[in-house]
Each structure stands twice: as structure tokens, then as C-alpha cells.
N, C-alpha and C positions, 0 to 999 in steps of 0.2 A: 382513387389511386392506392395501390395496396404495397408499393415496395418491394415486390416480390423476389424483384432483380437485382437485389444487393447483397448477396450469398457472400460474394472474392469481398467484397470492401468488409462486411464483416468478420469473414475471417484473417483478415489483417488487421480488425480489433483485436481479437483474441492471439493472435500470436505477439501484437504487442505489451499484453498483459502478460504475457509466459514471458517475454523474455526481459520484465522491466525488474532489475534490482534495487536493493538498497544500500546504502555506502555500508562497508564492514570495518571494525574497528580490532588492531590486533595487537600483542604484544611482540618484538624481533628477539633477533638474536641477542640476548645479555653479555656484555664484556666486561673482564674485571681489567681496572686500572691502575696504572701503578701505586696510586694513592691508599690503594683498598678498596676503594669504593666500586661499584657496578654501575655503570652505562647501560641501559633500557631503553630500546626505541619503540615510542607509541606509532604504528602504521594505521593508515587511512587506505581502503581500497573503495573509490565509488563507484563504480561498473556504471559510470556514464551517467549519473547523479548525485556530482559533487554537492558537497552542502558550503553555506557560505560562514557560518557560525558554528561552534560546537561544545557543550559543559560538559563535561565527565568527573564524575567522582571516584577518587582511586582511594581504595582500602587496602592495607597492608596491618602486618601480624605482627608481633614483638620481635620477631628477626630484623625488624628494618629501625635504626635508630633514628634516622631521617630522610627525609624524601626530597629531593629540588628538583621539578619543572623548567622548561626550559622549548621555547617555539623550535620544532623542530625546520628542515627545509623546504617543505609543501606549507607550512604555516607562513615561513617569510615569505615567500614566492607572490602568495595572494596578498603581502604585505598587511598579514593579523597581527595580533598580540597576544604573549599569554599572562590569562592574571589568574592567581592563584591563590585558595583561601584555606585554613583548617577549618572544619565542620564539625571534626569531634579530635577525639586524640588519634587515631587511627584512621580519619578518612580526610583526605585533602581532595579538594576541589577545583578543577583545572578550568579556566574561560578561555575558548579562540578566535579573536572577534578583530575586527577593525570599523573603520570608520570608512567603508564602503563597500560596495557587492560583487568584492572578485570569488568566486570561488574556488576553495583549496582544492588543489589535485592532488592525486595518487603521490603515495611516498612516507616520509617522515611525520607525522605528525607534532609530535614532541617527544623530547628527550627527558626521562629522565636517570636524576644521580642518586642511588641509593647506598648510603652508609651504614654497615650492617651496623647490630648492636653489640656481635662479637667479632673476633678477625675470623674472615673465610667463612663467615656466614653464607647460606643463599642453598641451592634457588629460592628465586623469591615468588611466594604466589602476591600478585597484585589483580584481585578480580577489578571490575568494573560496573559502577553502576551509575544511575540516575542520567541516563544518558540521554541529552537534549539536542539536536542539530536544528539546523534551519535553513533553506534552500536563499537562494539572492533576491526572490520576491518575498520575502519572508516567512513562506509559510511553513510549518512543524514537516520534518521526514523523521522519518522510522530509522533509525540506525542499530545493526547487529553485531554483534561482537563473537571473535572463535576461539576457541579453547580456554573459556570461562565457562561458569555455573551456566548449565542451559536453560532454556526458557524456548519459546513459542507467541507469537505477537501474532493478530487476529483482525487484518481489514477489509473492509469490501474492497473486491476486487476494482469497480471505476475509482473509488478514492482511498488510492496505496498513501498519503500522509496522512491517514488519522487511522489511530487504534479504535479498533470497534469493541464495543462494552455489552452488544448484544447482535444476535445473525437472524433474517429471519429464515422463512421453508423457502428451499431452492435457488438460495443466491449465491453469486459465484463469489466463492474467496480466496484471500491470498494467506496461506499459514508461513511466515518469515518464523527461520528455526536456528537457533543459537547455542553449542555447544552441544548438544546431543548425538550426534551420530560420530563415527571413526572418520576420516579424512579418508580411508579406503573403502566407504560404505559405496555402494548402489544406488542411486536415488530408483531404477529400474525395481527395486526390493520394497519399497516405502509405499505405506496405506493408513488409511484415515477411517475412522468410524466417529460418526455423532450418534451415540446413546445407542450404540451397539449395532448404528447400520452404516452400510460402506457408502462415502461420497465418492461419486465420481472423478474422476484425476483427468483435470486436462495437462499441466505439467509436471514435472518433479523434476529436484534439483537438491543437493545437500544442505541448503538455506531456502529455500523457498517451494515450495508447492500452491499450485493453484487448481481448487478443487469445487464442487458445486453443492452445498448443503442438503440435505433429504429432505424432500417436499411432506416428507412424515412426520418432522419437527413440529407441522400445525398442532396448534391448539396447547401444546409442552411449555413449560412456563423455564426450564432449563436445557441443557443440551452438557453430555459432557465427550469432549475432542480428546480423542485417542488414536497415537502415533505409535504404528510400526512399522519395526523392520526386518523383516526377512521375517514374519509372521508373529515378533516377539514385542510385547509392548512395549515402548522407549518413554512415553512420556505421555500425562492424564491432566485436562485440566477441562475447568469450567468455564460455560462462558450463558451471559440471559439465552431467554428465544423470543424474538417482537413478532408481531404480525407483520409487521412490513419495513423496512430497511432500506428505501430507496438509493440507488447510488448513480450519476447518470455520467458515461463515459467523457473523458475530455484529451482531447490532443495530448497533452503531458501526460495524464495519466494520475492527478493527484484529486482530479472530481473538482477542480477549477480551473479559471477562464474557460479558452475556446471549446466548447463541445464539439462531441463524435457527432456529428449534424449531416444527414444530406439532404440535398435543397432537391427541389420538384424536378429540377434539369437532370439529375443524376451526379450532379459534379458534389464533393465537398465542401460544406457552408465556412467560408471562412473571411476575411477583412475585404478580400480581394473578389471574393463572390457571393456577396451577401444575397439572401431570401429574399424575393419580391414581397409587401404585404399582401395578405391572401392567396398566399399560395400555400401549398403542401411541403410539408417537411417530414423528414423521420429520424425520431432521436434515440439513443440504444442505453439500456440501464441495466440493474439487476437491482436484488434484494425486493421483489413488489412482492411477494407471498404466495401464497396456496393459489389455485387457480381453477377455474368452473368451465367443464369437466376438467377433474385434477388430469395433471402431468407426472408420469411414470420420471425416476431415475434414471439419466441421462442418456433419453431418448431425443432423437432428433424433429425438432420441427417439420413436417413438412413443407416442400415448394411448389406442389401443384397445384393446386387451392388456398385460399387461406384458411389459415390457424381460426378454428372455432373458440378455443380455449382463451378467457378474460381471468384478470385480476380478481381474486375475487372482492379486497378492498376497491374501495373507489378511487379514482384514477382523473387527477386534472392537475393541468399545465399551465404556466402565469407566464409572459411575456413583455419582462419590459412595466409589470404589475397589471397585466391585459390579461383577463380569461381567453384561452385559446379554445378553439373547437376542436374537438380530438375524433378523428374518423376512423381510428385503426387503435386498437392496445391487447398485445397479446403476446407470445413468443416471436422471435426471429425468424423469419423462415428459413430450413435449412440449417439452425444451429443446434446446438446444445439446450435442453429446456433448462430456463433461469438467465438466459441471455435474453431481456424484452427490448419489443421497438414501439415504439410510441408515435404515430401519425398526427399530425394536427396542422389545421389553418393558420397561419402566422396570422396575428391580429391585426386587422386596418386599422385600430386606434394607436397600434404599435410604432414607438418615436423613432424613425431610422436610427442606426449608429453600428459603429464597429466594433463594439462589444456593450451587447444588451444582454438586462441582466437574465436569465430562465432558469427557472425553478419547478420541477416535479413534484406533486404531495399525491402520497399513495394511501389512502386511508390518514388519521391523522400526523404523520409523520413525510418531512421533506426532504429532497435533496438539498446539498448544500447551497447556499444560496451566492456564491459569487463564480457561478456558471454563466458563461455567455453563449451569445450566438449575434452572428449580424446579418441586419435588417435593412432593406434597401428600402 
């Protein structure tokens, strides 16, 4: 069984990756008070991935003689707290926590009171850093901040909560962009080069682009990501190059629990329709590497035959800690190359359950390891 007929479900992976963001963190409108002091609202926008927790560190400059924090009304709502610490003379440190997993929605975050060092002091710059969220199962999200120092954050595209430290040839990523472009910019204008050659762009967005690394990176021991716009360089940074980076899609989108799974019937592997043991499944990833015969830049797999093109790392799947039998590992058919599906026998030694654990190793390196899939 080759999967051939899953073209529409997989591209409703990929438009779910185009369209998943990450909460943004901003400064509002500043008010002066009758007292002298200035009113600052910290806002929270999470385009549909509230976080449940969040630390920020505020730094401020000798115009500000003191700072007070204060939960704003998206903070009470989800009934958190704010505790608040000095770090240094200049940088206080905000915590928005409680003692349960509601999470905060859109709005207020917190307030703060700034009393300048002289009368009619301001504006105030208060960048932002050290910025920590946490989602209600608790795992780390990515949060961006706008019109502060910009920066650029670098994850495989199946797992958007974790910062990646290294990419390998031809896996699809997500570049989250923070303060760099105009608010009137184009995302339509915006391009990517790894070490001077252009990655393909499946989305753009003025915070977010999702793009698919150069399968030319083999064998490069670095890669340096360079952002433009409207042809003019905006922003240079470094990032490793591994041989293989596996990242394996999940329902949420964070590259844990329920995986991008479908079961041998064609339907979606999930609590309510778990995989018979021994039968066929196909799972969807990216970051597996170089590929034999290599794969051109964001050329489309073919769907009338299958994909001759393999890994060129070695390629096996655990189940529940069950070696699987793998019959298919190669591109998607039909997609983007750097988008792979992976075929394999669910293992009969395999302990049914509604969320069993499965794990990916692509050459020495794994997908995350609290990926499910369930087993009948």
C-alpha cells in the first residue's frame, strides 16, 4: 500500500502550518495621569494559541524612576497573578501564573505605572526580553513581540514550541519575525536565502513565513538565513546544518500528542479510530535530509507512480518501543519535496491504547518523543 491517495489531507497539513501563529506581545497606548506618572498597557494577541503562563523581562532607561506592574484584565479573567522581581537596576521581571490551566485571552495583559525621573519625562522605550510562555499542558510556545528590537526565531515546521539550534537540507520551517519590517510592509515583497540560495516560500506573513530549506545545505556545517524585502536585506543571522532534523506532524501542531497519522482505511488515526495491530499506517514529517536520487528545490512530488527518491539517512520507527516495519519512506506524493511520509506495519507486539507513544529516528537523531498515535 503506497498512500498515494492522500494529496487533499495532506494539503490541509500544510495550510494548517501556514496558518498556525504565535501569541504576540505588545506595548498600547501610553497615558499621562494626573499624578505625573504614565499608564502602559502590556497587550497579549494570541491568534488562537493562548498561553496559560508567561515571564517577561522589562528593561527601561534612566528616564524611568520607577516601574509598578500590575495583572492587567485578560490576566484576572483567567484568574493569574502577577509577581514581580528586580533582576538588575534596570530590568524588572514580570510572572503571570496561577494555580490552574485557564488560559489568558486576547486584551490586557498588564498594566504598567511609570514614574518618570523628571516631570514630563517620556516616551518611554520599555523593550522586552527573556520572554518565557507556556501553553495549559505545559508545554514551552514561542512568543513574538512588535515594535521592539527585532529578531527572527527558527522552528521545524511539525514542532512550532521549540526553537531549533540547527535545520537540516530540505525541511520545512517556520521563520517567526519580530520587529523588522514596517506595519505597511508586504509580506507579497519578502524572501529568504540560506547561504546565498533562495528557499522556497509556502507562506508569508509580517511575523511568520514558512519556507523549505535548500537540499544544497548537505554536507555545510553552517547555513547563514537572510531576510528580504522588496530585494533589500533586513536581517542576517546564523543558525548549525545537521544531517537530519526529524520533526513528525501532530494535530496541534507543537510535534506532540496526537500525530498527523492515517490508518489503512483512509480515515484519520485518532482515540475514536485507532490503527488495527498490523496493519498499515502513513505518518508525515520533515527535516529527514539529503535524499537518493537528490530532490531539486521545491519541486513537486509526483502522484502516478511512487517516489523512487529515499532518505539518504537511515529511516526507523518505534511504536509503543516496538520496531515497526517500514514499507514506504520517501516524499509525499504530490507535495512540496521536504514534506515525507513514512509507511509502516503497526507492530502486533504493540500494547493497544489511546495514546501510544511513537517516535521517528532519522539517522542518529529523533523526533520528539511524547508523539502518539492509537492502537487498537
Amino acid at each position: 500500500m503506497r498512500y498515494l491517495g492522500v494529496g487533499v489531507f495532506v494539503c490541509s497539513v500544510i495550510a494548517s502550518i501556514s496558518s498556525a501563529q504565535i501569541p504576540i506581545i505588545s506595548l498600547g497606548m501610553p497615558a499621562l495621569q494626573s499624578d505625573g506618572t504614565t499608564a502602559i498597557p502590556i497587550q497579549i494577541a494570541s491568534s488562537g494559541n493562548p498561553p496559560a503562563a508567561i515571564q517577561i523581562d522589562l528593561q527601561y532607561g534612566s528616564a524611568v524612576a520607577t516601574l509598578r506592574p500590575s495583572a492587567g484584565a485578560s490576566a484576572t479573567a483567567a484568574s493569574k497573578s502577577l509577581y514581580s522581581s528586580d533582576v538588575s537596576p534596570n530590568v524588572k521581571r514580570i510572572l503571570i501564573a496561577g494555580l490552574n490551566t485557564n488560559t489568558i485571552p486576547d486584551g490586557v495583559l498588564a498594566n504598567l505605572v511609570v514614574a518618570p525621573a523628571l516631570p514630563a519625562e517620556g516616551p518611554y522605550a520599555i523593550p522586552f526580553s527573556n520572554i518565557v510562555a507556556s501553553s495549559a499542558d505545559g508545554l514551552n510556545l514561542l512568543v513574538s513581540s512588535i515594535g521592539l528590537p527585532g529578531g527572527l526565531v527558527v522552528t521545524n515546521s511539525a514542532i512550532q514550541g521549540q526553537t531549533a539550534l540547527s535545520v537540516a537540507p530540505g525541511e520545512l520551517v517556520t521563520l517567526w519575525i519580530s520587529g523588522l519590517l514596517p506595519a505597511t510592509a508586504m509580506a507579497s515583497n519578502l524572501s529568504v536565502t540560506f547561504n546565498g540560495m533562495a528557499a522556497p516560500l509556502l507562506y508569508t506573513s509580517l511575523t511568520q513565513i514558512n519556507a523549505v530549506t535548500p537540499f544544497e545545505l548537505a554536507g555545510q556545517a553552517n547555513a547563514q538565513i537572510a531576510l528580504y524585502y522588496q530585494s533589500q536585506q533586513v536581517f542576517l543571522s546564523s543558525i548549525a546544518v545537521a544531517a537530519s532534523e526529524p520533526g513528525i506532524f501532530s494535530v496541534g501542531g507543537s510535534g506532540s500528542g496526537q500525530g498527523v497519522i492515517v490508518n489503512q482505511n483512509g480515515n484519520l488515526n485518532s482515540a475514536s479510530n485507532p490503527a488495527p495491530r498490523g496493519s498499515i499506517v502513513a505518518v508525515f514529517g520533515t527535516g529527514f535530509g539529503a535524499m537518493n536520487p537528490p530532490l531539486g528545490d521545491g519541486v513537486i512530488a509526483p502522484t502516478s507512480s511512487t517516489p523512487t527518491n529515499t532518505p539518504v539517512a537511515d529511516v526507523a520507527v518505534e511504536v509503543g518501543g516496538n520496531a515497526a516495519t517500514i514499507v514506504y519512506k520517501g516524499p509525499a506524493p504530490g507535495e512540496i519535496a521536504g514534506l515525507m511520509q513514512v509507511n509502516f506495519i503497526v507492530p502486533p507486539a504493540a500494547s493497544p491504547g489511546a495514546a501510544v507513544m511513537l517516535q521517528v529516528q532519522v539517522g542518529p537523531n529523533f523526533s520528539p518523543a511524547n508523539l502518539t498515535m492509537a492502537v487498537q
